[in-house]
C-alpha positions in Angstrom: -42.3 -82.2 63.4 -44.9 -84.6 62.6 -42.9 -87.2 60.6 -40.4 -86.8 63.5 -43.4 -88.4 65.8 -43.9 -90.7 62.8 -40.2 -92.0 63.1 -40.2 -92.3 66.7 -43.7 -93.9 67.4 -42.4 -96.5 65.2 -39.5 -96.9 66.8 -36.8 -95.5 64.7 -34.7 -93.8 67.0 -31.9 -93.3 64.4 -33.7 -91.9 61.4 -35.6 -89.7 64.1 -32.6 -88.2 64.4 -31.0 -87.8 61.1 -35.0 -86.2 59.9 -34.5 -83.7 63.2 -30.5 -82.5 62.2 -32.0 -82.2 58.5 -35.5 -80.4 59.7 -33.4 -78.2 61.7 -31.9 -76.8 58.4 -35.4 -75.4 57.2 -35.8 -73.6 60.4 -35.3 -69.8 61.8 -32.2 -69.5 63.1 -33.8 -68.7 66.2 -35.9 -71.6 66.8 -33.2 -74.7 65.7 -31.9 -74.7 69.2 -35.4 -75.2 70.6 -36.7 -77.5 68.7 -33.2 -79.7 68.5 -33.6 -79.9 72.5 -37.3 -80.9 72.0 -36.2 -83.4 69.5 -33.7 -84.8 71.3 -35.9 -84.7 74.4 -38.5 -87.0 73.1 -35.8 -89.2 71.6 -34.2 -89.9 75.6 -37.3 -90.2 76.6 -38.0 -93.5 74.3 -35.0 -94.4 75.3 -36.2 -94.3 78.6 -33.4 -92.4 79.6 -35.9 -90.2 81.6 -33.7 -88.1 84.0 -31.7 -87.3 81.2 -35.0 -86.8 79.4 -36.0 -84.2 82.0 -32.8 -82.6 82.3 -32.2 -81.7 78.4 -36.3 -80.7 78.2 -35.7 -78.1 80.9 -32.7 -76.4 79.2 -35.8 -75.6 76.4 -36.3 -71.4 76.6 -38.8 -70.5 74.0 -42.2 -68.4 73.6 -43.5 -70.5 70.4 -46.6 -72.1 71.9 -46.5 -75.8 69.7 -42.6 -76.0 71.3 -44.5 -75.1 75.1 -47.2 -77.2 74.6 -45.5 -80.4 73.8 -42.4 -79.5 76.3 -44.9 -79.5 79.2 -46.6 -82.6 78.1 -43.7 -84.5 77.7 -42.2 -83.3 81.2 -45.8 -84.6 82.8 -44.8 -87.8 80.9 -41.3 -87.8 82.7 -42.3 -87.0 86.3 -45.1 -90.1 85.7 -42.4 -92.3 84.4 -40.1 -90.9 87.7 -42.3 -92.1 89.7 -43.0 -88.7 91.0 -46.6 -88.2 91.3 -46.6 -84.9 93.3 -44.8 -82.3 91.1 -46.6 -85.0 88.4 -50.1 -83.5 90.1 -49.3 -79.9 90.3 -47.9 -80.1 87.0 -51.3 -81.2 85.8 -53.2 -78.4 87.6 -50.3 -75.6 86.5 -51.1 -76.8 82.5 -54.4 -76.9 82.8 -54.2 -73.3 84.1 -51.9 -72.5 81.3 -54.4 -74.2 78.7 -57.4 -72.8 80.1 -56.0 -69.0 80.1 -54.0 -68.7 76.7 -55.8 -67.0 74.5 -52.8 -68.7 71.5 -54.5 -72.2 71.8 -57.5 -72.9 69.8 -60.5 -74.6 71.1 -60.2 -77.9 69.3 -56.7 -78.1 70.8 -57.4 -77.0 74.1 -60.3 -79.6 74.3 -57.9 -82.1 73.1 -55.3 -81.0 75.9 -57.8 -81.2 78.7 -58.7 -84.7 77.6 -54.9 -85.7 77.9 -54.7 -83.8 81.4 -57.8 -85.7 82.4 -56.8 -88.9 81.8 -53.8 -88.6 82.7 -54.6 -87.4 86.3 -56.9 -90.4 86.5 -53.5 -91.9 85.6 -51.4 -90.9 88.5 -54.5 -91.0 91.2 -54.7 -94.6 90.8 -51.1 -95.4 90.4 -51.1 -94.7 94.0 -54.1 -96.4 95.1 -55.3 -100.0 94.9 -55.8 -100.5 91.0 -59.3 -102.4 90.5 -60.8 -104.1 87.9 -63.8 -101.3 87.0 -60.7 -98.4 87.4 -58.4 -100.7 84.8 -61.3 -101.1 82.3 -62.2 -97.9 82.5 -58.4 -96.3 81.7 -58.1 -98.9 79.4 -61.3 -97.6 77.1 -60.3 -94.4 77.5 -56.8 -94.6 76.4 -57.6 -97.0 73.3 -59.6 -93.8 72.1 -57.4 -91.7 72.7 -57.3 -89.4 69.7 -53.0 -88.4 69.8 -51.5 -91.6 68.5 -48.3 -90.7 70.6 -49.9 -90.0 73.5 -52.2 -93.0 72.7 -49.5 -95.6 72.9 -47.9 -94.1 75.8 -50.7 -94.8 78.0 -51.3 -98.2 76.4 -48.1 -99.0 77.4 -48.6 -97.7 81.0 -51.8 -100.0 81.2 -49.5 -103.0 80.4 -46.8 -102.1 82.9 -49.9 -102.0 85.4 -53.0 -104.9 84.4 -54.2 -106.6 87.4 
């Protein structure tokens, strides 16, 4: 799945594709469904086709934890993009939960999860609020250190949608 991220950080949408249908070949049985729904998931989403996004994310049924984890942060990705900063919140707090109780998720990744729910939370509290100077600089460092490259660029490219 990483060169999949590869393809589509970089923008190519079609190859993403072609490497998920020929990916999917190498898979259990089992698990091609899945993971052709996450694929195609995070493909809509790029395309900022986010209800769509949302929609094909949800239909995603699967007790593989890598699948879960980057289903649920890519559905707190679409209810920010929605604009819907509510189920966006208790989203946040129902991962964390998650996260903080799985006993399937190693430290390093969990510590690395709570880092994205952090900042991202700081995300969404300020979208709503009046969006200062010392707040901007401060998401701004954070997300330029950010240590997922994916998840990196996606909150660069919130921070330009939003500078003061």
């Amino acid at each position: 799945m990483q060169i999949f991220f590869v393809y589509l950080r970089s923008g190519n949408l079609a190859k993403s594709r072609d490497l998920l249908t020929d990916y999917s070949k190498f898979l259990y049985p089992s698990h091609i469904k899945n993971v052709l729904l996450l694929g195609e998931s995070y493909i809509l989403f790029e395309e900022k086709k986010y209800k769509e996004a949302l929609s094909t994310v949800s239909k995603i049924n699967t007790k593989l934890i890598t699948i879960k984890i980057y289903m649920r942060k890519l559905i707190l990705k679409l209810e920010y993009e929605l604009n819907d900063y509510d189920s966006n919140k208790d989203s946040i707090d129902n991962f964390r939960h998650f996260v903080k109780n799985s006993n399937q998720i190693s430290e390093i990744i969990k510590k690395a999860l709570v880092e994205f729910l952090d900042l991202l939370n700081d995300f969404v509290n300020t979208k709503s609020n009046e969006f200062d100077d010392y707040k901007f600089s401060n998401l701004k460092a954070r997300a330029e250190t950010f240590n997922d490259l994916l998840d990196r660029s996606w909150f660069q490219k919130q921070l330009k949608k939003r500078s003061p």
